[in-house]
C-alpha angles and dihedrals in degrees: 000000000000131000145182090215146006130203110197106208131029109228120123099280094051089046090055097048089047089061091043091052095039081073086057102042148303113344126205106191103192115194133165091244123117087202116027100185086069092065106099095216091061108049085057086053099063091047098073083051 
C-alpha cells in the first residue's frame, strides 16, 4: 500500500487535513479504532464529502 500522505490519528483536526490533502494526492488516515464509522467525528466528516 502506497500512499502520498499519511495522518496518524482521527480526531477532527486529522480528519480535516486528510480532506485538505485528498485534493493533492492519495491520503492514509491511521486511528486506534476497530471500527472507525462508530466514531462520531467521522461520521460528520463525511458528511462534508
Amino acid at each position: 500500500m502506497t500512499a502520498d500522505f499519511l495522518i496518524i490519528g482521527s480526531g477532527i483536526a486529522g480528519l480535516s487535513l486528510a480532506l485538505k490533502l485528498s485534493k493533492l494526492g492519495t491520503v492514509i488516515v491511521i486511528t486506534k479504532s476497530k471500527r472507525p464509522n462508530q466514531i462520531p467525528t467521522m461520521r460528520r466528516a463525511a458528511l462534508q464529502l
